[in-house]
N, C-alpha and C positions, 0 to 999 in steps of 0.2 A: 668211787666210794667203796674200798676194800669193806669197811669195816661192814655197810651195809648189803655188800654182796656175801657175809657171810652169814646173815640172816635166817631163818628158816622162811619158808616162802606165805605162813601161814603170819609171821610177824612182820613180812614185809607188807600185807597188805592190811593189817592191823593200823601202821604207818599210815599208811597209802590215803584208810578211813578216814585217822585222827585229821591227816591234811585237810582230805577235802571238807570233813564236818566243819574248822573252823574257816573255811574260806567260805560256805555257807551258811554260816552262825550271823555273821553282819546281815548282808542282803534281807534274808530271813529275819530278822530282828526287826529292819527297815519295812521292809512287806506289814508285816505286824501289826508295826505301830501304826501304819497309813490304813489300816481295815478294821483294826480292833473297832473304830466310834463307827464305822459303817454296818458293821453286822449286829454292833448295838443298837443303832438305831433302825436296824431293821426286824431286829426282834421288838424294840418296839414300838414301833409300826401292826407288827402282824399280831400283838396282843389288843393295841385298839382297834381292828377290824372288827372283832364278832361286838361287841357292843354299838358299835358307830353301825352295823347293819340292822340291829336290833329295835336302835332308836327310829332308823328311818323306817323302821316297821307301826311304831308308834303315833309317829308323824302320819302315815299315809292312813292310819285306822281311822285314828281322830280325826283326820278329815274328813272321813268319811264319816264318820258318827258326828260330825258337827252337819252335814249336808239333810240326812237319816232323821236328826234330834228335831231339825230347822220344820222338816214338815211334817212329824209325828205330831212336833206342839201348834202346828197351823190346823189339825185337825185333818189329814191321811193319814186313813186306814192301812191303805198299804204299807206304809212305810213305818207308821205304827208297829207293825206284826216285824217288819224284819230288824226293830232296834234293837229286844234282849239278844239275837244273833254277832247284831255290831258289837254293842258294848262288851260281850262275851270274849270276842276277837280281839277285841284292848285291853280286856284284862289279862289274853295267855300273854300276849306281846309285850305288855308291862312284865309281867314275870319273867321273857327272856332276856330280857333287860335286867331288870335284876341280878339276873345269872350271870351273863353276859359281864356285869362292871366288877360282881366279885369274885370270877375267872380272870380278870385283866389286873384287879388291884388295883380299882380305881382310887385316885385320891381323893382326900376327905372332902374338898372343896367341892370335886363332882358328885358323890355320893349325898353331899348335903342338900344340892339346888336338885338331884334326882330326886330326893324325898317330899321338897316343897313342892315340884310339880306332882309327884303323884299324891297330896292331899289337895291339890287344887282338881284334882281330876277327879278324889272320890264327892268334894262336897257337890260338883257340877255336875256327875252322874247322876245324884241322889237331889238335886233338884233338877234335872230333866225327867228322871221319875217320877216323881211327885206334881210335874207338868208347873213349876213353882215360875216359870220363866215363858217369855213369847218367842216367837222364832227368831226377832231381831238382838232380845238378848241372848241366845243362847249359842247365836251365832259369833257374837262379840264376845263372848267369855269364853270360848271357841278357841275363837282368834287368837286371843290371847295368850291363854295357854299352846297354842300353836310356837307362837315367838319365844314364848321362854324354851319350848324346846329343841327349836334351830339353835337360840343362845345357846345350851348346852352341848348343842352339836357343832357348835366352833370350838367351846372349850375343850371336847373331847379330841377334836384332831390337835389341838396344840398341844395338851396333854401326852400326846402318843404321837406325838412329831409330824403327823402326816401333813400337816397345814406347811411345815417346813422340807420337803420328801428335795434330796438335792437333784433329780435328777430332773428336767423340766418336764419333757412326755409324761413322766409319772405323777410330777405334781399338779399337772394343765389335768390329768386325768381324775387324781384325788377331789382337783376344788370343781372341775365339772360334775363327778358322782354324786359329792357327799354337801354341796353348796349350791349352784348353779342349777343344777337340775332341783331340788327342792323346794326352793327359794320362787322359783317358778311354779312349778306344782303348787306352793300354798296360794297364788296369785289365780290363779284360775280354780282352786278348788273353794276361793271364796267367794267369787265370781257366781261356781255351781252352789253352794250355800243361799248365798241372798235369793239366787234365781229360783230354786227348791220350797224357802219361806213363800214368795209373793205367788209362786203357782200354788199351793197349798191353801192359802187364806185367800187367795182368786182378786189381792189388792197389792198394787203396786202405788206407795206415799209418791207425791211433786216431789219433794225429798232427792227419792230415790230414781227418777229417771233421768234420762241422756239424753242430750239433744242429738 
């Protein structure tokens, strides 16, 4: 190639560039396109984390302030004295919760059924204060509000893809954290609940026993 041997050496690899750029423009295109929904969905992923930790912080209180409430209103003292502690613990965890869904840009759907539970949790506060309830309802309205917010803790990982994570180890590990272990945990902390009520009031209803 006379004409390109008489190049200066600075334009021959100017050349040389332009080649290999466009012989790496496809591939690189292909790459792209195969990663762009992968790293989208793994941003968001990583913005429903701090929420979805937040909730389960929620969860684990109010179990505990459902176990706490069950034998303050059976009439323990002791457990009396450590409820404004509990309740105090649910209410920063609600607040990181809040923080948490409007760092993430939760959607309205979520943000709506967030609100409904937390005015089910101030009127339940404000009658376990007021002693307005017995350990077996206070544990069933408890409960309750328990389940509505696992509900919101499936709609959040679908929300934020995680309930869908393509890789299996990673998804076996999402619904083990964020479902499975839970889901369990609410199973034996109502177990601790009931058992909390009937040592408190020192009576166990036919009802309520096991053979």
């Amino acid at each position: 190639m006379p004409r390109f041997d008489r190049l200066r050496l600075s334009h021959k690899f100017t050349i040389l560039g332009i080649i290999a750029l466009l012989m790496s423009a496809f591939p690189t295109a292909l790459y792209y396109h195969h990663t762009a929904p992968l790293i989208g969905t793994a941003e968001r992923e990583a913005r429903g984390v701090t929420p979805l930790v937040a909730l389960q912080e929620v969860v684990r209180l109010t179990q505990q302030h459902r176990g706490v409430s069950a034998g303050m209103l059976g009439g323990n003292s002791v457990l009396a004295g450590k409820w404004p502690a509990t309740r105090d613990a649910l209410e920063k965890a609600i607040q990181a919760t809040d923080a948490g869904l409007k760092a993430a840009s939760a959607s309205t759907r979520i943000e709506s059924a967030w609100a409904a539970h937390k005015q089910r949790w101030n009127t339940l506060a404000q009658a376990v204060a007021a002693k307005q309830l017995n350990p077996a309802e206070s544990s069933a309205r408890h409960t309750q509000l328990i389940a509505g917010l696992l509900a919101l803790n499936t709609n959040l990982l679908d929300d934020y893809a995680l309930s869908l994570d393509p890789k299996a180890d990673s998804h076996a590990l999402i619904m083990g954290s964020f479902v499975s272990a839970p889901g369990l945990a609410e199973k034996l902390g109502q177990l601790r609940a009931q058992g909390t009520g009937f040592l408190a009031t020192g009576n166990l209803p036919p009802e309520s026993r096991v053979s």
